[in-house]
Every structure is written in structure tokens, then in C-alpha cells.
C-alpha positions as a LaTeX table, in Angstrom:
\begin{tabular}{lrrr}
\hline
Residue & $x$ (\AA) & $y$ (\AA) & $z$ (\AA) \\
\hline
Unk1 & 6.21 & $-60.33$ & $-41.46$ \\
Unk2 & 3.71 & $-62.48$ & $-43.36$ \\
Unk3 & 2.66 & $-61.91$ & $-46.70$ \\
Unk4 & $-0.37$ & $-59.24$ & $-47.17$ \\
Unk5 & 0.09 & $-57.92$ & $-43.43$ \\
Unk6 & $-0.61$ & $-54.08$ & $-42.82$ \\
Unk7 & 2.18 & $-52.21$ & $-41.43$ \\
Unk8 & 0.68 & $-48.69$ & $-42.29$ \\
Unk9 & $-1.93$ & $-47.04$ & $-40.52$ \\
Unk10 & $-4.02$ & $-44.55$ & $-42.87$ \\
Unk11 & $-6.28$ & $-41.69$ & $-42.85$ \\
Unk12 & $-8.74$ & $-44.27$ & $-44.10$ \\
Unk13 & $-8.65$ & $-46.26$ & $-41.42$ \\
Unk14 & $-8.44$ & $-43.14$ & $-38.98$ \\
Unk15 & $-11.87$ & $-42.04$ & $-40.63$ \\
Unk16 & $-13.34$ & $-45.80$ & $-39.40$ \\
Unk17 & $-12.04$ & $-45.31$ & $-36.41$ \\
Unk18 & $-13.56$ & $-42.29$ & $-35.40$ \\
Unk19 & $-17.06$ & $-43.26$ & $-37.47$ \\
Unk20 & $-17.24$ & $-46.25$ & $-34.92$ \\
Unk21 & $-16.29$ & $-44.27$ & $-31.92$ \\
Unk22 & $-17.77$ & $-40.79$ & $-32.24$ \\
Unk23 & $-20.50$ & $-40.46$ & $-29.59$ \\
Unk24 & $-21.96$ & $-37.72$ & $-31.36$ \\
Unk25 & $-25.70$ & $-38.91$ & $-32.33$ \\
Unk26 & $-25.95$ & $-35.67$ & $-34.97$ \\
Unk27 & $-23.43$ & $-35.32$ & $-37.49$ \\
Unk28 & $-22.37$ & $-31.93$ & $-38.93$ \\
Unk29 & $-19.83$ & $-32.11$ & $-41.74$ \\
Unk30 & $-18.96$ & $-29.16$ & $-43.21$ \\
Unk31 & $-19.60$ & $-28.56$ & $-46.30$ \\
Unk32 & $-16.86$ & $-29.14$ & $-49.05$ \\
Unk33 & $-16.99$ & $-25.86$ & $-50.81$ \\
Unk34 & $-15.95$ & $-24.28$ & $-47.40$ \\
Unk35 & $-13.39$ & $-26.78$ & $-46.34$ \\
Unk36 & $-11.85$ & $-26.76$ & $-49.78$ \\
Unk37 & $-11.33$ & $-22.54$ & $-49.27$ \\
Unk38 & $-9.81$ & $-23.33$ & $-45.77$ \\
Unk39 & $-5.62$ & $-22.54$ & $-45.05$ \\
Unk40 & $-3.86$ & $-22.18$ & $-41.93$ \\
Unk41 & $-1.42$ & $-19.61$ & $-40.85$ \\
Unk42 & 2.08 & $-21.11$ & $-41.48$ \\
Unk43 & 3.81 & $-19.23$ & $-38.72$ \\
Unk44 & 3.04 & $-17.82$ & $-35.22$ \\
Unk45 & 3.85 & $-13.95$ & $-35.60$ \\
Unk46 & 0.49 & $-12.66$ & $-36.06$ \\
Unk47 & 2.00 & $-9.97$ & $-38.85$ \\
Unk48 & 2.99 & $-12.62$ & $-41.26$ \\
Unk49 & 0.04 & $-13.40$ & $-43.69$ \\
Unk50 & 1.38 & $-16.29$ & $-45.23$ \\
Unk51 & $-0.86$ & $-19.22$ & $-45.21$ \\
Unk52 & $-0.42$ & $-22.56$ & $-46.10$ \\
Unk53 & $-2.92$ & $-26.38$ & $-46.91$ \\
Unk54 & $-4.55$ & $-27.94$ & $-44.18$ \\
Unk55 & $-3.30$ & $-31.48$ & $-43.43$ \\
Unk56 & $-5.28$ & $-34.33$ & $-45.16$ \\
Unk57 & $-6.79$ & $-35.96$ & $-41.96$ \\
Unk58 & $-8.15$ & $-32.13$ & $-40.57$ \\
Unk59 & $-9.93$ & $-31.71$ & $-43.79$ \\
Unk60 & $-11.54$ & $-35.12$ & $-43.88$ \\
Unk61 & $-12.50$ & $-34.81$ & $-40.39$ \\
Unk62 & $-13.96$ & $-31.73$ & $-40.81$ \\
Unk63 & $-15.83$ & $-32.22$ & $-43.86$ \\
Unk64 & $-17.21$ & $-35.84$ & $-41.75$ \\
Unk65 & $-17.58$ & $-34.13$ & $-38.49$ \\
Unk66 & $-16.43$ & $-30.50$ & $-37.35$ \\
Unk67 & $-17.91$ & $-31.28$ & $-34.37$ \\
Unk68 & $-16.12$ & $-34.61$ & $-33.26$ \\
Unk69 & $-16.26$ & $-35.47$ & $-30.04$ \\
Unk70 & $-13.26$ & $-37.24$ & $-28.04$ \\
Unk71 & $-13.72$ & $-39.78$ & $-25.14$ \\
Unk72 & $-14.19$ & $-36.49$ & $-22.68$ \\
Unk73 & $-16.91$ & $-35.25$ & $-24.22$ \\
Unk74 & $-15.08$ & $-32.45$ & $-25.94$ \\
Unk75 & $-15.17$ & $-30.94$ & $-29.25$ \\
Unk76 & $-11.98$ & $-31.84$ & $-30.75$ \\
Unk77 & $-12.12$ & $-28.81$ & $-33.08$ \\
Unk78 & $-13.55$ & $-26.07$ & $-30.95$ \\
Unk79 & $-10.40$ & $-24.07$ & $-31.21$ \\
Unk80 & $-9.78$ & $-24.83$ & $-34.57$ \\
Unk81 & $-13.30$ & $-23.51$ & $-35.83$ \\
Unk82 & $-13.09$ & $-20.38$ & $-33.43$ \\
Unk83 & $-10.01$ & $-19.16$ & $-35.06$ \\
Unk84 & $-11.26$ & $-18.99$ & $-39.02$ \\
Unk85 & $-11.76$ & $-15.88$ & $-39.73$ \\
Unk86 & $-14.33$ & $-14.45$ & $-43.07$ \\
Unk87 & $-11.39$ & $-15.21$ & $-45.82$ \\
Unk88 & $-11.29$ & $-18.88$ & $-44.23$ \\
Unk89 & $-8.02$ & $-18.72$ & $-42.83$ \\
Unk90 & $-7.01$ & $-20.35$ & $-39.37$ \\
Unk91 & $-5.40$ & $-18.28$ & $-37.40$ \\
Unk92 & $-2.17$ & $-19.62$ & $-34.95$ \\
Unk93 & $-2.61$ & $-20.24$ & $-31.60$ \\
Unk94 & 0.04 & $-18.70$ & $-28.92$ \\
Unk95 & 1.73 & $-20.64$ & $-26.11$ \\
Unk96 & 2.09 & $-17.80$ & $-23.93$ \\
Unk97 & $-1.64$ & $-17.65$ & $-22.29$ \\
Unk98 & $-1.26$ & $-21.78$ & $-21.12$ \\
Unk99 & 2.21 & $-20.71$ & $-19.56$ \\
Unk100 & 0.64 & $-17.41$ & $-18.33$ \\
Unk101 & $-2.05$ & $-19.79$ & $-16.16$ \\
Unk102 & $-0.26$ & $-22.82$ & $-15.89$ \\
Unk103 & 2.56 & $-21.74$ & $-13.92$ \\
Unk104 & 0.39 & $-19.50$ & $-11.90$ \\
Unk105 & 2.07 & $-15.95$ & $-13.10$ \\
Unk106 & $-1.50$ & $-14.37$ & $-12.79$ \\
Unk107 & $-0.76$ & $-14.56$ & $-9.26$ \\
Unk108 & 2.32 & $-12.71$ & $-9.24$ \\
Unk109 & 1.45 & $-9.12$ & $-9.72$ \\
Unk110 & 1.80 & $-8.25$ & $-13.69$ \\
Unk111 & $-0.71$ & $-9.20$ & $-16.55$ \\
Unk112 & 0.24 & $-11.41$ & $-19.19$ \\
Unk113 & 0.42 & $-8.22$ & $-21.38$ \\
Unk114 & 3.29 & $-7.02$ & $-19.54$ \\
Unk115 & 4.94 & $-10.59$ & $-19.40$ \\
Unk116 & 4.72 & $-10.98$ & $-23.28$ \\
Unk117 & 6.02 & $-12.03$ & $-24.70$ \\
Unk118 & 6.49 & $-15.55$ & $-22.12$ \\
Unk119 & 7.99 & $-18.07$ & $-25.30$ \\
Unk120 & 10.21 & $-17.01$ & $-27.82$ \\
Unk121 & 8.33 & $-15.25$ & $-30.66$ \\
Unk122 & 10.86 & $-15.48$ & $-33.21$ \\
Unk123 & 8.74 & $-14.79$ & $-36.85$ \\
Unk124 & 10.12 & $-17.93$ & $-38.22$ \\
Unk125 & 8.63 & $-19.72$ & $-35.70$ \\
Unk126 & 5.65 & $-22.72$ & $-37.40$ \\
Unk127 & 1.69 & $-21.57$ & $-36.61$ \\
Unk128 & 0.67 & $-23.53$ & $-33.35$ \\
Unk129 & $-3.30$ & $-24.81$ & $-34.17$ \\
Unk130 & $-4.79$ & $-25.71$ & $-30.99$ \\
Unk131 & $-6.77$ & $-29.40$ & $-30.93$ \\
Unk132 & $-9.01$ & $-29.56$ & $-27.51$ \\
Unk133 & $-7.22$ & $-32.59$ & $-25.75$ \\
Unk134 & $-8.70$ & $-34.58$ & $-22.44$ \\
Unk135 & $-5.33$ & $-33.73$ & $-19.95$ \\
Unk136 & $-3.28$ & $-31.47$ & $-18.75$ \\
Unk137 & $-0.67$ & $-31.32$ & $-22.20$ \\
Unk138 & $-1.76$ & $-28.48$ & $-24.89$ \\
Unk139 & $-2.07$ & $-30.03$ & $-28.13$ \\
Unk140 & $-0.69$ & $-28.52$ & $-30.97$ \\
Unk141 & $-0.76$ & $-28.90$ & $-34.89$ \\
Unk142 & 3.03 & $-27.69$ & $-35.57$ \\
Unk143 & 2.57 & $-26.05$ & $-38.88$ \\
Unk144 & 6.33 & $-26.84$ & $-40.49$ \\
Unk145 & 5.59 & $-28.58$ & $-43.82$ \\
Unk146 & 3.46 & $-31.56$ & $-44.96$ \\
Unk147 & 5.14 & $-35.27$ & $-45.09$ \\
Unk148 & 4.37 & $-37.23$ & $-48.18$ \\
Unk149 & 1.07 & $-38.36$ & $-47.06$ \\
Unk150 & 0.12 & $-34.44$ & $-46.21$ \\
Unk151 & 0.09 & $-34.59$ & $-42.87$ \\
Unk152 & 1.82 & $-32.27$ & $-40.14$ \\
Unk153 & 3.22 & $-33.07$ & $-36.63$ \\
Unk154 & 1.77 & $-32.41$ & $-33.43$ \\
Unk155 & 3.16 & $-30.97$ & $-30.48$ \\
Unk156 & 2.81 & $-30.93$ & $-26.96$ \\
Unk157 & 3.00 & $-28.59$ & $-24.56$ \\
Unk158 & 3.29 & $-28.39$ & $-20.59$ \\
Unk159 & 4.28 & $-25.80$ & $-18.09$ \\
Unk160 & 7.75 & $-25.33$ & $-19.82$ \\
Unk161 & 8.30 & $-28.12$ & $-21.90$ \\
Unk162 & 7.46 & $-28.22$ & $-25.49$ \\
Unk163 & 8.35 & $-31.35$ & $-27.73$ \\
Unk164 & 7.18 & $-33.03$ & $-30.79$ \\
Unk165 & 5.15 & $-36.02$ & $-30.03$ \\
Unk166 & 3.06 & $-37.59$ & $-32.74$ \\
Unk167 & 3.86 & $-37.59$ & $-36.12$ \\
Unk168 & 0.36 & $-36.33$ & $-36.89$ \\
Unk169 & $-3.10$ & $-35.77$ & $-35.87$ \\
Unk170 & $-3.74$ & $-39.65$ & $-37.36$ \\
Unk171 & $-1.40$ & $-40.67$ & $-34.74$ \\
Unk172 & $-2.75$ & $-38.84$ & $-31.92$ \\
Unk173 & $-6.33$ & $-39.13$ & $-32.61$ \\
Unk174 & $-6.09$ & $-42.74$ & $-32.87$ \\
Unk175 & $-4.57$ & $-43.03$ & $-29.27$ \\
Unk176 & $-7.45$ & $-40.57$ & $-27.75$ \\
Unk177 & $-10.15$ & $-43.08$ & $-29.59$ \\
Unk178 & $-8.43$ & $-46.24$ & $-28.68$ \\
Unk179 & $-6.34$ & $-45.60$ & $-25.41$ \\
Unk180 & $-3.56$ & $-47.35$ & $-26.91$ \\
Unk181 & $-0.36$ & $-46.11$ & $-26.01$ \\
Unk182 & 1.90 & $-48.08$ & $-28.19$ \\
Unk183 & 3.28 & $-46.45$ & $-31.13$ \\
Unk184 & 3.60 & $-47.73$ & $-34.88$ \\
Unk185 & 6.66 & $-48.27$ & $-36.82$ \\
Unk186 & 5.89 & $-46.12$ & $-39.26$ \\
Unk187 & 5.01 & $-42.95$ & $-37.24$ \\
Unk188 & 8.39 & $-43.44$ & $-35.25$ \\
Unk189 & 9.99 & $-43.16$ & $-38.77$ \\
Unk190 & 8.06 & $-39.91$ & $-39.77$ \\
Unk191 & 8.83 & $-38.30$ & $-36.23$ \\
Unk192 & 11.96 & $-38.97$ & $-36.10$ \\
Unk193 & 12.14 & $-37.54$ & $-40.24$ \\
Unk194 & 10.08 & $-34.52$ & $-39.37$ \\
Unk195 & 12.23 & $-34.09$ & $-35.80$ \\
Unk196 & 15.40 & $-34.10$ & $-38.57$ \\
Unk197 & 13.69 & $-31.85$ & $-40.42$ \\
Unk198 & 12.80 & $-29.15$ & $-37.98$ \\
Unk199 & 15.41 & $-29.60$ & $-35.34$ \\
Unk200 & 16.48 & $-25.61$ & $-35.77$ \\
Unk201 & 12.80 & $-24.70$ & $-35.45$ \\
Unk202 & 12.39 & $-26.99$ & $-32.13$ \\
Unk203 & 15.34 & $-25.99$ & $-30.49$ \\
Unk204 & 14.19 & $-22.29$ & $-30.86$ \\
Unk205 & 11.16 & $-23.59$ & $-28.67$ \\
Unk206 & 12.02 & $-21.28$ & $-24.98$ \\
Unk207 & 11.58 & $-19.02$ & $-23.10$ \\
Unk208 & 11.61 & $-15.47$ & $-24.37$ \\
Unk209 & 14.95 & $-14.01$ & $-22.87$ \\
Unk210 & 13.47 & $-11.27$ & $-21.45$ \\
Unk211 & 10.78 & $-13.11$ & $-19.17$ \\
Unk212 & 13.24 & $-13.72$ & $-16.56$ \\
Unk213 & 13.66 & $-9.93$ & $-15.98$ \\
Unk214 & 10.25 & $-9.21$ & $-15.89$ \\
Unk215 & 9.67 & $-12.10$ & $-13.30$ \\
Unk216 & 11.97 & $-10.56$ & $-10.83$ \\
Unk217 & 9.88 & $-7.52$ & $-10.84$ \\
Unk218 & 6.76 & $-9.45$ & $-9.82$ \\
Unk219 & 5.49 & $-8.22$ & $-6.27$ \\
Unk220 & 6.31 & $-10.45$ & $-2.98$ \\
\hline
\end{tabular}
């Protein structure tokens, strides 16, 4: 390596990034007063209360643009915004309603009410905060804990499979902005840390047992 060359890539340069790319002509930052008051959810089960910080990059995006646009033309953040309720507290997300529709099981007879739940829902499961993503993978903020530069991980989800697969929303924004698939030394190291970290949490990531019985009772 020569001397004085970068081998980490920050939230600053995330936030020039996105200021070059974002298509958006109007910007709307929100203000800091409410994205100081925002916290997440820190797990899924809707009767836990506990909330937790935001990660550093969703905070400075939001405060520079809640209404970022990706290379699709979508708001990156619709989800996120449509889930903060009056105390400013984003709510999870659930897995069960892209599983529901992505495997076709509207078609089989029962609504997703009675198939519920479809993934585990085990209350020590992380929250799941939905970012709006261009293909066919559900993109998830996997609320475990903050690494040392406050960021969390992001999952993925599709059909069945669910798997950690950025080490944060700097990682994966940066490959919807630039279309570069290559990873970076130093998110390999944090996903491979925070895939140490959580491996009892990921491997709890299934099917609830109980689908399976409630499939065979789906109508020919």
C-alpha cells in the first residue's frame, strides 16, 4: 500500500456520493430537532417497546435528504418515514407479508392472518427496518447493535432465504449509487465481525414451525 492511500470508506464520503448522484432537483432534509428525537424499535415482536439510536449514515441522510432517490426512481426511505409514529419511534418491519406474496400463498386458500406467523417470531429476534431497494431482494436494516463507527448491518431477504449482506447501509447505498459490485476490505472485516457477533440471532432466521401444518391445509 503506498503511503497516504485510503483504505476506509466513510459516511463522509457516502454523503458526496449521494450529493453528486441524487436526481432529486428539491431537497427536503429534515429538520435536526426531529431527527435528533428519532429511535428505532430494537426487536421485531411488536409488544416489546424497547427502542434503540439510529445508525449514523440514516440520520445524516435523513437530515440531507428524507426523500433520496435511488437509480429507480424510488424513495429510498419511504418505508422508513411511514413507520414513525407521534413519539418518533420507527417501528419494525415483518418478513412475513414478502413471503406471504412472494411465494404465491395468497393463492392457496388461507389469508396471511391464518398463516402467521410465516418466519419465526421469536421476541429476541433484531427490528427489521425496511429500505425501498430497485430488485427483487427485501432490504433490511438488522437492528442487532451498532459497530464502532455506529452503523448496523443490512439484510437481505428472498422467497426463503435470509442472510446478512452488507455491513451497513454505507455499504449498500454506495453499490445502488455506483453499480459497483466489488466489496471493500474493510466492510468484509465488519461483516464477517457483526456475522460473529449475531450468529445465534441469524441462525434463528426460519420458518415458523408451524407453517408447514398450516400449508397442508391449503385447498387443491
Amino acid at each position: 500500500m503506498n503511503a497516504g492511500q485510503k483504505t476506509e470508506y466513510s459516511l463522509n464520503d457516502l454523503m458526496e456520493l449521494i450529493k453528486r448522484a441524487n436526481r432529486n432537483k428539491i431537497l427536503h432534509p429534515m429538520p435536526s430537532e426531529e431527527v435528533n428525537r428519532l429511535r428505532v424499535r430494537k426487536y421485531r415482536d411488536p409488544q416489546n417497546e424497547e427502542t434503540t439510536e439510529l445508525p449514523e449514515s440514516l440520520k445524516a441522510l435523513l437530515a440531507y435528504d428524507c426523500n433520496l432517490t435511488n437509480t429507480r426512481g424510488q424513495n429510498v426511505f419511504a418505508d422508513v418515514l411511514d413507520r414513525i409514529d407521534e413519539h418518533g419511534v420507527i417501528h419494525s418491519d415483518t418478513p412475513d407479508i414478502d413471503a406471504y406474496y412472494g411465494n404465491y400463498m395468497d393463492q392457496g386458500g388461507k389469508s396471511m392472518e391464518e398463516l402467521a406467523p410465516i418466519w419465526e417470531n421469536d421476541p429476541r429476534l433484531p427490528a427489521l427496518i425496511r429500505i425501498i431497494h430497485p430488485g427483487d431482494q427485501r432490504i433490511f436494516l438488522y437492528v442487532t447493535e451498532r459497530d464502532d463507527v455506529g452503523e448496523y448491518p443490512v439484510a437481505r431477504i428472498e422467497r426463503f432465504e435470509f442472510w446478512m449482506a452488507e455491513s451497513s447501509l454505507i455499504e449498500y447505498l454506495y453499490r445502488i449509487f455506483t453499480d459497483d459490485e466489488d466489496s471493500k476490505p474493510e466492510w468484509e472485516a465488519r461483516k464477517k465481525a457483526n456475522e460473529k457477533r449475531d450468529k445465534t440471532l441469524l441462525g434463528m432466521k426460519s420458518l415458523h414451525d408451524d407453517l408447514y401444518a398450516k400449508l397442508k391445509e391449503f385447498d387443491d
